[in-house]
ZAMARGU-4260 file (C-alpha; in steps of 0.2 Angstrom, whole numbers, plus 5000, padded with zeros to 4 digits):
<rodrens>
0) 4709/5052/5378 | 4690/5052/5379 | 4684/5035/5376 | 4666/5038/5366 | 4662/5020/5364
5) 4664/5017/5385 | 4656/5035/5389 | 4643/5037/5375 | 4638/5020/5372 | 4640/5010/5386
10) 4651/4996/5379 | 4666/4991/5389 | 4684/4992/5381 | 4700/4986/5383 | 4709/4998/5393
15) 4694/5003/5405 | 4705/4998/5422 | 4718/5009/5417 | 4705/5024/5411 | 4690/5023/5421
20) 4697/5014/5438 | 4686/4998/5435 | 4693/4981/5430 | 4706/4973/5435 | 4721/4979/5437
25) 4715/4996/5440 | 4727/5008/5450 | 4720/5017/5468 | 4717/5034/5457 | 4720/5038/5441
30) 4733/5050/5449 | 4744/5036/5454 | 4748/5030/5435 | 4764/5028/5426 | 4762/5035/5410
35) 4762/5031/5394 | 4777/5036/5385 | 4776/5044/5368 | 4794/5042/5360 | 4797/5052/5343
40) 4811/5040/5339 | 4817/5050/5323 | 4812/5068/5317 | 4815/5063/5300 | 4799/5060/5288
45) 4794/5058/5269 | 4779/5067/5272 | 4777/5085/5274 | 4760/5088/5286 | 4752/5105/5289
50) 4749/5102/5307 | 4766/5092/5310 | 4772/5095/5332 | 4788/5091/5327 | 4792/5100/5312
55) 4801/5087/5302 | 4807/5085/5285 | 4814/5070/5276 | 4831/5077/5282 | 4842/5069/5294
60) 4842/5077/5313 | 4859/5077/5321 | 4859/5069/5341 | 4845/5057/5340 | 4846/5044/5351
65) 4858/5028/5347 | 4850/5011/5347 | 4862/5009/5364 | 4855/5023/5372 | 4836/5018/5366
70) 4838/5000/5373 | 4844/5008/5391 | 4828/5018/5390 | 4816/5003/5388 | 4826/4994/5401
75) 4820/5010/5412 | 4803/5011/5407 | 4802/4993/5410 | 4806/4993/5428 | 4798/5007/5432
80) 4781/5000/5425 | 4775/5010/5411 | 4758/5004/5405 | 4764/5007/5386 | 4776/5013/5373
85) 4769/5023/5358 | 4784/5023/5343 | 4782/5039/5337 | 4791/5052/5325 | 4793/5061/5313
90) 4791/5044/5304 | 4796/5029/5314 | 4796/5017/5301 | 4812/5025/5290 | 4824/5023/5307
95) 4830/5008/5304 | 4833/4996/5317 | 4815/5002/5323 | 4812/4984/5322 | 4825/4977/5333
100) 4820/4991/5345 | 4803/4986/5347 | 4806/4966/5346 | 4820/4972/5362 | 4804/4982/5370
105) 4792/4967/5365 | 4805/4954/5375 | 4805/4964/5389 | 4783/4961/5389 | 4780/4982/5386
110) 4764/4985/5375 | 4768/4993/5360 | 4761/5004/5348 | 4766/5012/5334 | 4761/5029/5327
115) 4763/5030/5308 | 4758/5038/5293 | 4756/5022/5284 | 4767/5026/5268 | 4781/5013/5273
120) 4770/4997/5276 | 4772/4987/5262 | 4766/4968/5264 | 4782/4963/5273 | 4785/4976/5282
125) 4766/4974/5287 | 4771/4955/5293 | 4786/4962/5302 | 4775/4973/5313 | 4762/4958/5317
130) 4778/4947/5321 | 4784/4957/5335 | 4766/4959/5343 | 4762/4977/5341 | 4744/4981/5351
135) 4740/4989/5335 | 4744/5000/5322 | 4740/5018/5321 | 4739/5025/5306 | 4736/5045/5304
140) 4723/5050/5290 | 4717/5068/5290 | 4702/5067/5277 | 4698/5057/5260 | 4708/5056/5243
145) 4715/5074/5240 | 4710/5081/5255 | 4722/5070/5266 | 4735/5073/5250 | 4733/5089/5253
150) 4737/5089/5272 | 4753/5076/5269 | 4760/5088/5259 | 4762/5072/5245 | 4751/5066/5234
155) 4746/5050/5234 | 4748/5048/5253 | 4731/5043/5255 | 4731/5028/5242 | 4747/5025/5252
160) 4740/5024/5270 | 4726/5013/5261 | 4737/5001/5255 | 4744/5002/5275 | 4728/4999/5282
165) 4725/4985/5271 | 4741/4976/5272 | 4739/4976/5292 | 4722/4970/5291 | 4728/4956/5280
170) 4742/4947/5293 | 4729/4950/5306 | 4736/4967/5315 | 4727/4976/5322 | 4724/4994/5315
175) 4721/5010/5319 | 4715/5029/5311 | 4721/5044/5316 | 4715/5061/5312 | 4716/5077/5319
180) 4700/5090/5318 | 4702/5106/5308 | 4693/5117/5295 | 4704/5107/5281 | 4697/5090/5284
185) 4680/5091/5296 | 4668/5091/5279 | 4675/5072/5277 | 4667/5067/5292 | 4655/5058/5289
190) 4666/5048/5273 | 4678/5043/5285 | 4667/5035/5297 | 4660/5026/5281 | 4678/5022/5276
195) 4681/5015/5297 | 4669/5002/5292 | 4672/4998/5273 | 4689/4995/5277 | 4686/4985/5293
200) 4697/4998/5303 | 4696/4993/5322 | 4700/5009/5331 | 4698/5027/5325 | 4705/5042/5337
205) 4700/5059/5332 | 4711/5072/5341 | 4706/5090/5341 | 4722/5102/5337 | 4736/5109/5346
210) 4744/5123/5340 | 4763/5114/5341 | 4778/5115/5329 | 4766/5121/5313 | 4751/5117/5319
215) 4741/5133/5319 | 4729/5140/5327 | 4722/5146/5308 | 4717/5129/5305 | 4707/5129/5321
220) 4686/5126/5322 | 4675/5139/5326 | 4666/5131/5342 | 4648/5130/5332 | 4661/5118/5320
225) 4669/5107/5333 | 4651/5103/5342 | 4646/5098/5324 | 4661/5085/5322 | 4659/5081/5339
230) 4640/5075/5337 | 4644/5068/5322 | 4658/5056/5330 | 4645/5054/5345 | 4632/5048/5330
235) 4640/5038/5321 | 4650/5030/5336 | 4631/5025/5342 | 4628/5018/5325 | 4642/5010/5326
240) 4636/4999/5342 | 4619/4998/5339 | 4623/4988/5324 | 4635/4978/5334 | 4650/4983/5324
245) 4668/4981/5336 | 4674/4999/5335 | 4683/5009/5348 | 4683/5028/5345 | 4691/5040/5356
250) 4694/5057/5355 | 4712/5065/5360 | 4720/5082/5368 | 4702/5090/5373 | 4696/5084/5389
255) 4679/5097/5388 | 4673/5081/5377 | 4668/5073/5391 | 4655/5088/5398 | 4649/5087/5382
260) 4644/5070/5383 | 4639/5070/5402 | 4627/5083/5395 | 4622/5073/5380 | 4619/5059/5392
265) 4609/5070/5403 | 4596/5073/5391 | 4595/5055/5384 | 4597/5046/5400 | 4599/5054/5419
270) 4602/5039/5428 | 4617/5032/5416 | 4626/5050/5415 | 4627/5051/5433 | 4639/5034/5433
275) 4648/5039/5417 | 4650/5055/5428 | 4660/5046/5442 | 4668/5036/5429 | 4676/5053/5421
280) 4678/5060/5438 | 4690/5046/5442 | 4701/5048/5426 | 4700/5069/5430 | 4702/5072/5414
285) 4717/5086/5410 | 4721/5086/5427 | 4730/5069/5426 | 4735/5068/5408 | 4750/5079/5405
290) 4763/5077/5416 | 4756/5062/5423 | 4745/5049/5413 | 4752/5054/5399 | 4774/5059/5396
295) 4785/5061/5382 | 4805/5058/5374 | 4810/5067/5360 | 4823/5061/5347 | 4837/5068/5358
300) 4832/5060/5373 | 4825/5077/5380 | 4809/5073/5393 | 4792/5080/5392 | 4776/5085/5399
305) 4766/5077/5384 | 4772/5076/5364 | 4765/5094/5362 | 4773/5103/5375 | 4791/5100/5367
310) 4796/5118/5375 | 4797/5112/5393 | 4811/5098/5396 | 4811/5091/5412 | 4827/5081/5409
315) 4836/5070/5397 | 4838/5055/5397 | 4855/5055/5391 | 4861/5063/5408 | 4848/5054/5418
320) 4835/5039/5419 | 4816/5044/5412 | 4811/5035/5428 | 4818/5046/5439 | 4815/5063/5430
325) 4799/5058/5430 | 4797/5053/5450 | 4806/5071/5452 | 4793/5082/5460 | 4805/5096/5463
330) 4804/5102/5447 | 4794/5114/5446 | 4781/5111/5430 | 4782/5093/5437 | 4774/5098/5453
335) 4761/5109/5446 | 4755/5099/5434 | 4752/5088/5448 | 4739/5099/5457 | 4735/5109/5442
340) 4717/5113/5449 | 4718/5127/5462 | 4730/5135/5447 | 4716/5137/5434 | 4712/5154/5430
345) 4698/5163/5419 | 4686/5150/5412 | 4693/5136/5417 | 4694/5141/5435 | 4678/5144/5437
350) 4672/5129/5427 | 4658/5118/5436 | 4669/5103/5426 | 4684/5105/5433 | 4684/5090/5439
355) 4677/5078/5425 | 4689/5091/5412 | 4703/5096/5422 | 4708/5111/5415 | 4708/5102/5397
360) 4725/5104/5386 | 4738/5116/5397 | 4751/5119/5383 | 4735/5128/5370 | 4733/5140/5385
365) 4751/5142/5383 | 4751/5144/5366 | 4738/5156/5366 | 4740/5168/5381 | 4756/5164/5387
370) 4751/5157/5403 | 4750/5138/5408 | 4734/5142/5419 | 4724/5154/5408 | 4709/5146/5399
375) 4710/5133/5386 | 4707/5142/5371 | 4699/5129/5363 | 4685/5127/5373 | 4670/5125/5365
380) 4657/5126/5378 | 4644/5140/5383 | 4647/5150/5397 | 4628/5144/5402 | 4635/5128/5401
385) 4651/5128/5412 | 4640/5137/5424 | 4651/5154/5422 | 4637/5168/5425 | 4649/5183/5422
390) 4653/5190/5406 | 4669/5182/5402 | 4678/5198/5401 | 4675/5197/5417 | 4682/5182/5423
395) 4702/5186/5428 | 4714/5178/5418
</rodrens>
């Protein structure tokens, strides 16, 4: 994650010492973190998203985890110190003792988040969630009225998420938007920053896409449309502070944001975007999110690099603790991913970013060209820009 209120703007945020290596509390490096865990708790879902990683239905999935087995997982991640747990799916909210899960995760003092498409959070259930002490709520919604629809695969979702959003704000949750860039939604920009502050919503994340389960690449910007959306997040994010408005925006899954802004910064103010430099020097970007800051379980208990890279198991959890999985550095994907920098070919090997961007998002290089260490082919910067002189041609993959 790229936080564009701390980078951009200046203004410290919640989760600085864990991103940035200042505050208290902050790990040595930001290579010595446990990670977050992203859990798809279910596959099933009543929605039917275009760009969905997990390819779910509103079917049942045979294997998923038992609530036995889940509770032996958060006693895991407990002892071994995770940072956070992010409920995910499929749909969370339609397993249903997800509840007791997280009140049994909440006992045990992990902070909880929960990643929703909204449709289920009527008033109570809306209660329920404050109750049990969530962090906050995060809500996905890829564009306005009928272009969100039109992305859920459902109509009426986005009157649905509303409601969501409305109901949490209500008891006092704390709420987040989610909403992943592509060519379907990146016209509503500007409406959904607008709608961020009608509707009194306290963190947005914008993640660029990732061409998993059917996602596609299709849908993808063209790079002259992602530095559009990104200026106008980095705009309207300024607004946003200027006017003393509490908003935390971030965006997700493309670390070559943070170049960008260092190079924003550079024109606006030399001074500041050699600190913000150091800051995203320490966090490293790519180099220590997959397969370090950042892990994931999938409904069967299988153990991976990150939520997108659902091809690579690393383990089960069934079979053997995610603590120890993780702490495996004998296997093999594990261990590169670890020292991912001297692997980096084409582009991002010769990148003068490497190490504020780290190589950005490993599994779209995968995806793409087959290869873990060939360029992230979302990488909207200029060759002038990530100091690569040669024809990109002629830089080896």
């Amino acid at each position: 994650m790229v936080n564009v209120t701390k980078l951009f703007c200046g203004e410290d945020q919640p989760a600085d010492h864990l991103r940035y290596g200042h505050g208290h509390g902050a790990p040595r490096a930001a290579s010595e973190r446990r990670p977050i865990v992203v859990w798809n708790i279910t596959r099933t879902c009543n929605l039917r998203c275009v760009h969905c990683y997990s390819d779910s239905y509103a079917q049942k999935y045979p294997g998923e985890l038992t609530g036995e087995q889940a509770r032996a997982v958060i006693d895991d991640v407990t002892r071994f110190g995770v940072p956070a747990l992010l409920f995910s799916g499929g749909e969370p909210l339609v397993r249903p003792d997800l509840p007791d899960l997280m009140r049994y995760a909440r006992s045990k003092q992990l902070r909880l988040t929960l990643s929703t498409n909204g449709t289920l959070i009527d008033e109570v259930t809306a209660r329920i969630l404050h109750e049990i002490g969530l962090s906050y709520v995060g809500i996905s919604l890829d564009g306005i009225g009928e272009t969100n629809d039109q992305f859920r695969g459902v109509k009426g979702a986005f009157d649905a998420a509303v409601r969501a959003m409305r109901n949490c704000r209500a008891v006092g949750q704390k709420v987040g938007l989610r909403l992943t860039l592509t060519k379907r939604n990146c016209a509503d920009l500007h409406q959904i920053f607008d709608f961020i502050e009608a509707e009194g919503v306290q963190r947005a994340c914008f993640y660029h896409l990732v061409y998993s389960g059917r996602g596609s690449t299709a849908d993808e910007l063209s790079p002259a449309e992602v530095r559009r959306a990104v200026n106008i997040i980095l705009e309207r994010t300024m607004d946003f502070h200027m006017r003393g408005l509490d908003k935390e925006i971030l965006t997700v899954d493309h670390h070559a944001d943070n170049a960008y802004i260092y190079l924003k910064l550079r024109q606006l103010n030399p001074a500041r975007a050699e600190q913000v430099y150091q800051w995203m020097k320490w966090n490293g970007g790519g180099a220590n999110s997959s397969g370090i800051g950042i892990s994931n379980i999938d409904t069967q208990g299988n153990v991976h690099p990150d939520q997108f890279w659902q091809t690579a198991t690393l383990g089960n959890v069934k079979e053997r603790p995610f603590s120890e999985i993780w702490s495996d550095n004998s296997i093999p994907l594990l261990a590169q991913l670890r020292n991912r920098l001297p692997l980096l070919k084409g582009r991002c090997g010769a990148c003068r970013f490497k190490d504020i961007c780290g190589g950005s998002f490993r599994v779209r290089a995968l995806q793409v060209h087959g290869d873990p260490w060939a360029s992230d082919p979302a990488c909207y910067l200029t060759d002038e820009e990530i100091g690569v002189t040669t024809p990109a041609a002629a830089v080896a993959e």
